[in-house]
N, C-alpha and C positions, 0 to 999 in steps of 0.2 A: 504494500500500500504506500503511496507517497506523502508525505510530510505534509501535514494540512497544519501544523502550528499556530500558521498565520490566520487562521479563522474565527472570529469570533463564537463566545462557548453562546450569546443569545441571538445567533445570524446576522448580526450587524456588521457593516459592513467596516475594519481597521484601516481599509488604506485612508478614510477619510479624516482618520486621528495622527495620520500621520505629519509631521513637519518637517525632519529633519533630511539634509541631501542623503547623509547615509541608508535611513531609512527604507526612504525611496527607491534607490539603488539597489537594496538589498530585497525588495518585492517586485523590483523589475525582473531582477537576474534569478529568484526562486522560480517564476509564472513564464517568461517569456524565453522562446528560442535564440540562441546567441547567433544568431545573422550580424549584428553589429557590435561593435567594440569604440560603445561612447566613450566622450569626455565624463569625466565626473560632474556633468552640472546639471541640475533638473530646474527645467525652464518652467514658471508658472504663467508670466503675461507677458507680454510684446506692446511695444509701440512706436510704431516706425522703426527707427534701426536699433535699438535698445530692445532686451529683454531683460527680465529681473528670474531670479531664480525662488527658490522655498523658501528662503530664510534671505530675500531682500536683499542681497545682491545686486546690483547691475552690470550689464555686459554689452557691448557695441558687437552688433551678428554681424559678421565679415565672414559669414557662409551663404545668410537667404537663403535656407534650405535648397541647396546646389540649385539657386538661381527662380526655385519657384515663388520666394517672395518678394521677387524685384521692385513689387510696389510699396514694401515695409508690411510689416505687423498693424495690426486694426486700424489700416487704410481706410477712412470714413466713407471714402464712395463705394468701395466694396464692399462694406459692409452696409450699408445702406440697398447697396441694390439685393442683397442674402438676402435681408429680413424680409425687403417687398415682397421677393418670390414666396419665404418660405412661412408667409403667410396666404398665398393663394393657393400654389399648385407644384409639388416638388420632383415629382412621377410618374409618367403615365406609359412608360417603357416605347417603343418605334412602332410599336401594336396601332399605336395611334399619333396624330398631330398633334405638338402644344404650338401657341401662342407664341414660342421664344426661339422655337427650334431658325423658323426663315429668316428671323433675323439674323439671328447669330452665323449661321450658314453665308447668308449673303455680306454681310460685316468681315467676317474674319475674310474669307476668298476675296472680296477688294480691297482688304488690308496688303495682299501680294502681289495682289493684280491678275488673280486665277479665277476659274469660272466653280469651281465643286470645293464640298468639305463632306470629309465620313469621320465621323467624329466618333471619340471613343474615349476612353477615361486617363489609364496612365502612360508614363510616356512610353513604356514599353510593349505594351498593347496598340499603341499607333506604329512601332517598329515593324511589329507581327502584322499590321495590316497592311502598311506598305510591303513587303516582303510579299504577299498574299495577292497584292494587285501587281505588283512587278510581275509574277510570275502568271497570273492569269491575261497581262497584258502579254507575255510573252508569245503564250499560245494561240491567243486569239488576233492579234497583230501582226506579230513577227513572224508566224509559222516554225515557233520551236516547236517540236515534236512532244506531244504532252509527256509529263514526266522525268525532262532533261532541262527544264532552266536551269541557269547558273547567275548570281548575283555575285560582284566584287566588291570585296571591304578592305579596309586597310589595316594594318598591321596597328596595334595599338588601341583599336577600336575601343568604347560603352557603348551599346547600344541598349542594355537591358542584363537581365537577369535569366530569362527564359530557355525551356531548353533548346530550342532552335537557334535563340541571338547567343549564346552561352558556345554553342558548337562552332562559330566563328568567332571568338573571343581569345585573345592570348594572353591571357593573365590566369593562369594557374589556380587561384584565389576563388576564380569564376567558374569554368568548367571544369576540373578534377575529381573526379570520381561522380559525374553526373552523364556521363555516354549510356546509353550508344547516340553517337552525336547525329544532328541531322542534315544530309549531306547537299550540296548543292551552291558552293560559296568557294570561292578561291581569293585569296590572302595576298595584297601585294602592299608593298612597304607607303606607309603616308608622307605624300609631299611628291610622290615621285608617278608623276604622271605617265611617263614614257613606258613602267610598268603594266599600269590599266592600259594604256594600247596595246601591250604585247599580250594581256591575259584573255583581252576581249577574243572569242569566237564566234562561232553560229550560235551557239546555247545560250549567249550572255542577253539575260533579261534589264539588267540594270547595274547601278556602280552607287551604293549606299556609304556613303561618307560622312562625317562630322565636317563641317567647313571648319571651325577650330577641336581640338580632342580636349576635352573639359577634363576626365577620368584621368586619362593621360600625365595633365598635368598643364594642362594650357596651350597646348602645343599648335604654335600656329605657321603654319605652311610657306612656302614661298608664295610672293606675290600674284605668280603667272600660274601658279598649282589651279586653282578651279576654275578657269577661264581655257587654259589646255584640256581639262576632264571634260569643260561645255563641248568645246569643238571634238575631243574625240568622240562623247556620246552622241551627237548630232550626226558625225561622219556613219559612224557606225550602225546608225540606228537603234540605242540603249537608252532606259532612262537614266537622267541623272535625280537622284532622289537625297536632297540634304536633311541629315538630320540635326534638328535647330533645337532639341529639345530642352540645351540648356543654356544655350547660343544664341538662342534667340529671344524676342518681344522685350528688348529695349538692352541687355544685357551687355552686349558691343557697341551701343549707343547709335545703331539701326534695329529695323521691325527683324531682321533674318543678316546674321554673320555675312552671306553670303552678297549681300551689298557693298561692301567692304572692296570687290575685287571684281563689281559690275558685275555682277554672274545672275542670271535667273534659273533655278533647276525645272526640272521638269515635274517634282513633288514636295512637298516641303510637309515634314514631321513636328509638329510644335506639341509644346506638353508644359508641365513645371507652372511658368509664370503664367497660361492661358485660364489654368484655375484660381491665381490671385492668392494664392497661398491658403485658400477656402476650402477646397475641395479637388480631387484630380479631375484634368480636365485634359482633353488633348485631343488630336487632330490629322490628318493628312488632310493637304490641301494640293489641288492640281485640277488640268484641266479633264476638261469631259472627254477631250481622248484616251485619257489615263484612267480616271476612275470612272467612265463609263462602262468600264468592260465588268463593273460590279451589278450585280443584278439580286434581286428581293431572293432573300432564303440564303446567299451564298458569302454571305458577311453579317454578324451583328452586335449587340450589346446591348443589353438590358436597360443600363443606367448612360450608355450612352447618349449624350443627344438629351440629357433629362431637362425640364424647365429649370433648375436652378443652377444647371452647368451653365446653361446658354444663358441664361439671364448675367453670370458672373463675367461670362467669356463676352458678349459685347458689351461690359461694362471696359471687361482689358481692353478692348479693339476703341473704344472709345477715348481713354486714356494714354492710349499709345499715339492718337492723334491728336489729340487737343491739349492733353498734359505736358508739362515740362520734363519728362523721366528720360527721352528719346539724348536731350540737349544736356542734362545734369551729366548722364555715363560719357558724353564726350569731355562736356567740361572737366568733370571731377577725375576722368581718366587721364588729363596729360598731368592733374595732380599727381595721382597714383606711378604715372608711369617716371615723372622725375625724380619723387622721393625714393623710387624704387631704386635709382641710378647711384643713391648714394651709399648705399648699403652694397652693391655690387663690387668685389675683393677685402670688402670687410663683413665677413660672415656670410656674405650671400655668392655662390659660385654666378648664378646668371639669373634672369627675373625676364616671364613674358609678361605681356600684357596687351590687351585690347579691350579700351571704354574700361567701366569697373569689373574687369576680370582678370586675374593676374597668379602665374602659378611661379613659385619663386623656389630654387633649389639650393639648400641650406649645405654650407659645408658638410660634410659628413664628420669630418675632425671634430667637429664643435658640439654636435647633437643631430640626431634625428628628430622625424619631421614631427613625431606623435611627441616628443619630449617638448620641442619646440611649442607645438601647441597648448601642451598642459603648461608650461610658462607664461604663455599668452593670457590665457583663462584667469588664472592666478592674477593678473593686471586688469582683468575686464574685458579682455578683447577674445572671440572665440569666434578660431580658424578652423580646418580641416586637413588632414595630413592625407597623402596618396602616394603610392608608389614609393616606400621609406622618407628620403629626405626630400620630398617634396611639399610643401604646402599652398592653397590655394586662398587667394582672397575674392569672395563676391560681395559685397556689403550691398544693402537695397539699395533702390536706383534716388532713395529717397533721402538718402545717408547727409549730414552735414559737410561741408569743406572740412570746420575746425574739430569736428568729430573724424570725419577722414586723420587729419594730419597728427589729432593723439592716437589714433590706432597705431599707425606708422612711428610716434615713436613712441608708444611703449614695444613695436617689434625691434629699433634701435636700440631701447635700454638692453633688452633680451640676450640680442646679439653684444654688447658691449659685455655684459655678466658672463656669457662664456669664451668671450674670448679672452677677460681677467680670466676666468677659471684656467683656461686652458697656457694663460702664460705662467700661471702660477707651481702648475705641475710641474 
């Protein structure tokens, strides 16, 4: 039998007697499966770029939940637009028409300037659907042979979790010990375009990329890398299908990464920021030649497409035009990107950056990235470590200058503490 200690002897329920971070921590890690390996901090309220934790605390988020809360914590018009919905109507599954759904459809698709949206929840579920339409575009357009598409990704890739995005994944961490993987994906190095022309064949249904690698560590491509990928998949007859899921809707300080380097794809994956940090929400977006070859019964979702997704999602679509968030991530990004220059051979080996996005790789001599972070914490500012000495900053697009510029240095104090540490030895 398993330890029920934690239960109260009259059915009440103790998490709600609880206060302390320990506490918390300690009925997280009894109840819940170890998929992640938090910070020590349990977060109670948000607002804007600040959260406070159990015991009153505060912390400047230089994460935004990997870019889904680009608009800050209890954003008054996202929460304004929740409440309207979820006072009338929350659900009515694709069974039927809401009130919210053609908006929202017709709002986000001229947010790119595309004609369709299939909308669907998280962002790895818009992976699997694009994957889904790639491959059914293939047969029914291209004349692949059913059964033989082939999609190309790049080495380095997130695309999700699942076992199909997992099976083109090379992080260890992700697919290892989850096969039999599922086949139909060939691997070529990112940034190196001249690869995907060489891998393309008759089979090749598409070329699914990150226009920046988020997971990775920020990783962002040469100049001419997705304008080369346009022209080959145009040549070739392939989609180019970008995934923006956390790259994009104001993130790089354009609606989609892919602006950045004049590129339009031929589908574009949005998730994270689409749901407003409210709820998941997410997308493929492209034209009717692409997601036309989708037909009633052969794609769907339940909570897809719900009135209170859509009502959140053109509240984003909304805000992405008429809001300041688009012009802050560029503004505050040449902040971020010069401060980051000066940290560069003093504790920091190199630092990407694009708009408020920036993955920075920390001496190794001095600390790794999870120590680095639990340093951070400690100061009130709370980052994200990936790939050992890597760490990533996304703070919401809402964030202040002089709140920017104390995040950065308490990461200078940080880095000055080990490197006394380390002259010291």
């Amino acid at each position: 039998m398993g330890d029920t200690r934690d239960l109260g002897r009259d059915g009440s329920d103790p998490a709600r007697s609880i206060t302390s971070t320990t506490d918390h921590i300690g009925l997280a890690e009894l109840h819940s499966a170890h998929n992640y390996n938090p910070l020590p901090v349990v977060i109670a309220e948000g607002d804007g770029a600040w959260v406070t934790d159990v015991e009153g605390r505060r912390y400047l988020d230089c994460l935004a939940g990997y870019s889904a809360m680009n608009f800050g914590h209890h954003n008054p018009d996202l929460l304004a637009a929740a409440h309207h919905q979820l006072d009338r109507v929350t659900l009515t599954s694709r069974a039927f028409y809401n009130d919210q759904f053609g908006p929202f459809a017709t709002d986000l698709a001229g947010l790119v300037g595309k004609e369709k949206v299939l909308p669907m929840n998280t962002g790895a579920e818009a992976v699997e659907t694009a994957i889904k339409v790639a491959r059914r575009w293939a047969y029914d357009v291209k004349g692949v042979p059913d059964g033989h598409a082939t999609i190309i990704v790049a080495d380095g890739n997130f695309h999700g979790r699942t076992t199909t995005i997992v099976s083109f994944s090379q992080d260890p961490d992700a697919y290892s010990g989850f096969g039999p993987y599922t086949p139909g994906f060939r691997v070529v190095p990112f940034g190196d375009a001249a690869a995907i022309a060489e891998a393309i064949d008759a089979t090749t249904a598409a070329v699914l990329i990150e226009p920046i690698q988020g997971e990775a560590g920020v990783i962002v491509p040469p100049s001419d890398y997705l304008p080369r990928v346009r022209e080959i998949c145009d040549r070739e007859q392939v989609l180019f299908i970008a995934d923006e899921v956390q790259s994009g809707l104001g993130r790089t300080g354009t609606v989609g990464a892919c602006e950045h380097s004049g590129v339009v794809p031929d589908a574009y994956v949005f998730g994270k920021a689409l749901g407003g940090g409210i709820l998941p929400v997410s997308a493929v977006v492209a034209n009717e030649d692409v997601l036309g070859v989708i037909e009633p019964g052969q794609h769907g979702s339940t909570f897809g497409g719900n009135p209170l997704a859509c009502a959140i999602g053109r509240t984003v679509v909304r805000m992405l035009r008429e809001g300041p968030y688009l012009a802050n991530a560029r503004r505050l990004g040449e902040v971020l990107r010069a401060r980051l220059k000066e940290f560069t051979g003093n504790g920091i080996v190199s630092a990407r950056s694009v708009g408020l996005w920036a993955g920075i790789d920390v001496d190794e001599s001095l600390a790794g990235g999870r120590d680095l972070c639990e340093r951070l914490a400690q100061r009130g500012v709370l980052v994200k470590d990936t790939h050992g000495s890597t760490i990533r900053l996304s703070p919401p697009l809402v964030v202040a200058e002089e709140d920017l510029h104390w995040a950065l240095d308490q990461l200078g104090s940080v880095l000055d503490d080990l490197r006394s540490q380390e002259r010291a030895r």
